[in-house]
N, C-alpha and C positions, 0 to 999 in steps of 0.2 A: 560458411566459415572457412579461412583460408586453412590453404593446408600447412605444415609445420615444414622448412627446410632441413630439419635435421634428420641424418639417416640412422641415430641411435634412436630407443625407445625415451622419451622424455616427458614425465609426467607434468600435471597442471602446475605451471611452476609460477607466476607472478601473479599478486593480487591486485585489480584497479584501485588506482586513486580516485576519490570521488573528489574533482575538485569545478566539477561544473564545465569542462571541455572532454572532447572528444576521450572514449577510452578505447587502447590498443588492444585488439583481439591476439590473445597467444597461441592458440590453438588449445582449447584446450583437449582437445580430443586424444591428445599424443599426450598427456597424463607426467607436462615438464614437473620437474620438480620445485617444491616449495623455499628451498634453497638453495646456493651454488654450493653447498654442502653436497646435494646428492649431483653438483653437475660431471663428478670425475670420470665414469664411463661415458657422459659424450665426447667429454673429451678426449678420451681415448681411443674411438670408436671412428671419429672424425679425422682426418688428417689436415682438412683446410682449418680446424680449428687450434691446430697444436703451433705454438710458438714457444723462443727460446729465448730465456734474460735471466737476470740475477734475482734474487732476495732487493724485494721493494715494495717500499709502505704505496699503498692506493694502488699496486698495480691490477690491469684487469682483463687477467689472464683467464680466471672463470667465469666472469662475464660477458666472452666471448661471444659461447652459443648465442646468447639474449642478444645481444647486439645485432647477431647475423638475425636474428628471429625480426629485432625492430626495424629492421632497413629489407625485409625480405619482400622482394616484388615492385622495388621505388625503380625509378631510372635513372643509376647509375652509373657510369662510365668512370667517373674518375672523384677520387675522397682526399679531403684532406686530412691531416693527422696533427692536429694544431696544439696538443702538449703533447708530442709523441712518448717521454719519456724511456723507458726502455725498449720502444715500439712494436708491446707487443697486439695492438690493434694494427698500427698500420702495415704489419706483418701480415695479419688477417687479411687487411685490405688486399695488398698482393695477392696473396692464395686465391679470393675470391675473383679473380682478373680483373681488378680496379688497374689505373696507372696512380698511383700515388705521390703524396707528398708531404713531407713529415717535417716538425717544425719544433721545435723544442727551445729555451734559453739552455739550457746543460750543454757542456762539450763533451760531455761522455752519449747522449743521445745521438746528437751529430757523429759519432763511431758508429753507433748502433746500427742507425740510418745507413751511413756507407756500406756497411758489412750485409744487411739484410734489404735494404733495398736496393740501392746504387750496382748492388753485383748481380750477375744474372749466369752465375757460372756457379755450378753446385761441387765443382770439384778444380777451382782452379790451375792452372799449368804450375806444378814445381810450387802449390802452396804444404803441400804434405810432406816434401821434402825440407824445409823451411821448420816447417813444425819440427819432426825429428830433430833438424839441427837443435834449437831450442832449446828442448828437453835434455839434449845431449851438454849442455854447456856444464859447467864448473861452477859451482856455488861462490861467490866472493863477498865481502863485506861491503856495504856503501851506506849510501843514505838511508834506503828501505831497511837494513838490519838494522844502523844505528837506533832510525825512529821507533819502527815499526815489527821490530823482530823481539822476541821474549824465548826465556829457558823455563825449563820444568823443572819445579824443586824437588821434585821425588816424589811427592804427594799430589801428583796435578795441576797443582796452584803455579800461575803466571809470578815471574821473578823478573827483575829488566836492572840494569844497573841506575836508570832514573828513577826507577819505584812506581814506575808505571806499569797499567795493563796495557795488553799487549795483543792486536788483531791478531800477528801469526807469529808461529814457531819460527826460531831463528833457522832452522834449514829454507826453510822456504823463503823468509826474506832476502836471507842470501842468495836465493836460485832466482828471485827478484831481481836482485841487483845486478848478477850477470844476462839477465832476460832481455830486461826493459832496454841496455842501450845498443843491444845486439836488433832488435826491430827495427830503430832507425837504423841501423846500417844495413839492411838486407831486406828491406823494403823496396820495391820497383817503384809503386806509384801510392797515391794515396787511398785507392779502394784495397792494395795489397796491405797498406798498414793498417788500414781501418777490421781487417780478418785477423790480422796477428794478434793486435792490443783486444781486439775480443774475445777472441780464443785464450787472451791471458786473464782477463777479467773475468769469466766464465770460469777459470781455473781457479782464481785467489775465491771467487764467492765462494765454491764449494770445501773450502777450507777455513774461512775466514772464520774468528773465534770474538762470535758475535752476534747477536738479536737479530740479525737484518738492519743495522745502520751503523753510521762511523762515528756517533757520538759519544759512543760510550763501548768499552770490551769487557769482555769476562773476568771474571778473578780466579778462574778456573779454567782450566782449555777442556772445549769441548771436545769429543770424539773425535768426530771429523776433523780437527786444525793439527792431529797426528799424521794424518795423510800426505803424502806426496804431492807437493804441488804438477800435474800436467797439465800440458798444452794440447788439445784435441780440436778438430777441424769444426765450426759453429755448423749448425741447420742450416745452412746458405739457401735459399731459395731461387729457384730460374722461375723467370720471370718474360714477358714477351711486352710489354705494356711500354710506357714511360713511368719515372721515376727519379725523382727530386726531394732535396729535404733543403732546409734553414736554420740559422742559430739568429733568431733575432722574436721579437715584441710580437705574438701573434696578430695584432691589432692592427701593425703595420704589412703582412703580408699583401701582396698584389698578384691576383691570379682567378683563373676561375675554377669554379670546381661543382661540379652535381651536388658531392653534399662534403659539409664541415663536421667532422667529430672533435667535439670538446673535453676534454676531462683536465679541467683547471685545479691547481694546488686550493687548497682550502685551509680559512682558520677555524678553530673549535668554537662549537659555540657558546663555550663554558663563558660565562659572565662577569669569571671573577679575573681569568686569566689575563695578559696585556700583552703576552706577544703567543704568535702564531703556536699552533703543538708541534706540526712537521714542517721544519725549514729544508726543503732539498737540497739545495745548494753544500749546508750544514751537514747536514743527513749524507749526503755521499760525496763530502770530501775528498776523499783518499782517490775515487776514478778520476776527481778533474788531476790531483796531483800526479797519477799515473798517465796519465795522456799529457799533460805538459810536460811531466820529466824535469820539472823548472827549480826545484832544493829552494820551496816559497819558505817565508820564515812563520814560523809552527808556534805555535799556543796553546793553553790548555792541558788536561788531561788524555786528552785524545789525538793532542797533536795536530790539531784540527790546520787547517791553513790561514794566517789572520786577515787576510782579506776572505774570506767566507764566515769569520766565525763572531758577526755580532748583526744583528737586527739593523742597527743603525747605517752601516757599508751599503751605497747601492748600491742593487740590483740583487742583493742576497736574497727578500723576499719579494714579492709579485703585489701590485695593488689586487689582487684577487685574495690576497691572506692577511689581508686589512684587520686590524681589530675593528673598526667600524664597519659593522653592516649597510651605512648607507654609502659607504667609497666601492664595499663591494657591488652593490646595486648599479652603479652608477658604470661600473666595469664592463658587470655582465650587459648594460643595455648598449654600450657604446660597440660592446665586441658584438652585439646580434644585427646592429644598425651596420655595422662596415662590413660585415663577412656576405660577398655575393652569391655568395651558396644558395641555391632555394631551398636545399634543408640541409636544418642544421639539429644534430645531433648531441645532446648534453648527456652526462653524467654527471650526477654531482650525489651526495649524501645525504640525509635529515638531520646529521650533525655537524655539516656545514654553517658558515656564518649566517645565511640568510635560508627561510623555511622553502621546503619545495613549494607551498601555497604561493609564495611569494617569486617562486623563478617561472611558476607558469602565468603570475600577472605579468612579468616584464615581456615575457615571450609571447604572450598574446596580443601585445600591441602593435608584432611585426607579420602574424599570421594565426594559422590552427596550429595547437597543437596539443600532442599526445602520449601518455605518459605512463609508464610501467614503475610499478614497484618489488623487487628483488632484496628477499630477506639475505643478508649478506654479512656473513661474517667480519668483523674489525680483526685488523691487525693485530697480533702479539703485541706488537712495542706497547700497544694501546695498552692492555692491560697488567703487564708489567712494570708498567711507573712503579717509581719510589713516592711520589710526589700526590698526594691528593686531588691537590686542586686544580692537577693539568685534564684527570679526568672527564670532568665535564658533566653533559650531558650521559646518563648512566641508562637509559631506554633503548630498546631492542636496535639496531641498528640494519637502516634498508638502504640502499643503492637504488636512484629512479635512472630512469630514462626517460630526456625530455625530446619528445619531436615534434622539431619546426618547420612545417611547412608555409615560407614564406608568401605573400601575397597576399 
């Protein structure tokens, strides 16, 4: 039995899928745990496993260990990152000496990428001095206060002159306002701005008076959205590899790569529902609006931006969050047929559009593969609805991991 690459103790953590192909050995000797519930001391324990990003639905940040467990011993030299999202897998990649390449539709992923891959300086020249300035600026009024700023009526509850909720306290929107056009102007190049606007984003999440997304805000400010907004230097990682990212169609990438890691947006696979449960695009709004700096014209309760804020606009959701299961089938076979990777690496959920039985049939027509299942806790937002029947599927909730070995 292989040995386990983890240097924490990590008990028998994932149970086989019986689904009639090959089953991934975990070690279980090393006693991983039954959940990413008990995975928090390896991840603390580990330092190639610790990555840095905001509040965000799907992301797989404890998932990590497993991942380095699924690809442990393959021959790889270089991985793709093919919904990078907040990157904090193709973060991992790095660490692990991959040369990576991260690939996302979001413009805020594309920051992410510059800032944690594209740099390879952990302390860049005059970036600390940069920040202080920041921090040191003058609170002013703008767009960010008007929209996006709220008062506390004495009692905690969010006040707005629109009667809206409200992501943050008016100090901080206004420390926003003077923030955001102070970057474009003292910004050198584009990996220097790609550190700043993340160092700021990084700052407004941990303040931000909110569930983990921009459709909706509190009617109460939480603890943390009393805080001071600061700007602090990211986890930068040095790097010695090559290292590339994209904002375009995953499908359309041309490159090669040892192996392709997947973790596509997904629709619910609630039966009653008609559009997708998590629209990303929708879902974090407010970083594309802060990376463009663009005063888009806002709709909603939430201010949303109205080209991001309806199903119908392309490009808002992905044919991967189809309400039809067989548009999604039809996705995933196209995206395992053009990706040259000889393995390829999925994540995807059991309350995803289409069954995991059913993503190991697509995937076995291009090779072997091999599959873990990791009891995985769902999201807050999940359970927080107001809405019934966005719920779904109401059964324990697992994360697999599919491996393809092409050929």
């Amino acid at each position: 039995m292989r040995k386990s690459p983890l240097n924490a103790s990590m008990p028998d953590n994932t149970e086989q899928l019986t689904l009639g192909v090959e089953q991934l050995t975990l070690g279980v000797e090393q006693q991983m745990p039954r959940s990413t519930k008990g995975i928090k001391a390896v991840l603390n324990e580990n330092t190639v496993f610790q990555t840095e990003g905001i509040r965000y639905s799907g992301s797989k940040r404890t998932l990590i260990p497993f991942i380095a467990e699924a690809i442990k011993g393959l021959p790889i030299r270089t991985a793709l990152d093919g919904f990078t999202g907040t990157t904090r897998v193709a973060q991992y990649f790095k660490k692990a000496g991959f040369s990576v390449h991260a690939n996302d539709l979001a413009l805020y992923s594309s920051v992410f990428a510059r800032c944690y891959l594209l740099n390879n300086d952990t302390s860049p020249r005059g970036i600390k001095d940069k920040l202080d300035h920041l921090n040191s600026l003058q609170p002013v009024e703008g767009f960010y206060t008007e929209n996006y700023g709220g008062d506390d009526d004495g009692a905690g509850n969010v006040v707005a002159k629109d009667g809206k909720k409200k992501p943050f306290q008016r100090k901080n929107a206004m420390k926003l306002d003077a923030i955001r056009p102070e970057i474009d102007r003292i910004a050198e190049n584009e990996t220097e701005k790609a550190i700043l606007l993340t160092s700021l984003i990084l700052g407004l999440d941990k303040i931000e008076n909110t569930l983990g997304h921009q459709v909706a805000y509190l009617a109460q400010w939480a603890s943390r959205s009393y805080d001071d907004l600061v700007l602090e230097l990211p986890s930068l990682i040095k790097g010695t590899k090559e290292y590339s990212c994209t904002q375009q169609d995953v499908a359309t990438l041309q490159g090669e790569w040892d192996l392709a890691y997947f973790d596509p947006p997904y629709n619910t696979n609630n039966t009653v529902t008609v559009t997708t449960r998590v629209r990303y695009a929708s879902y974090y709004h407010f970083w594309t609006t802060l990376i463009k700096n663009d005063r888009p014209q806002l709709v909603g309760a939430a201010n949303r931006r109205e080209d991001l804020s309806s199903d119908s606009i392309p490009g808002v959701i992905t044919p991967y969050e189809s309400t039809k299961a067989e548009h999604v089938e039809k996705e995933f076979e196209k995206l395992f047929r053009v990706t040259s990777a000889p393995l390829i690496l999925l994540s995807y959920s059991n309350k995803g559009k289409i069954t995991p039985e059913r993503v190991v049939e697509i995937m076995s027509t291009f090779g072997r593969v091999e599959v873990t299942r990791i009891d995985h806790k769902e999201n807050v937002q999940r359970t927080l609805t107001i809405n019934q029947q966005w719920l779904g599927d109401q059964s324990q909730n697992f994360e697999y991991l599919f491996l393809l070995r092409k050929g």
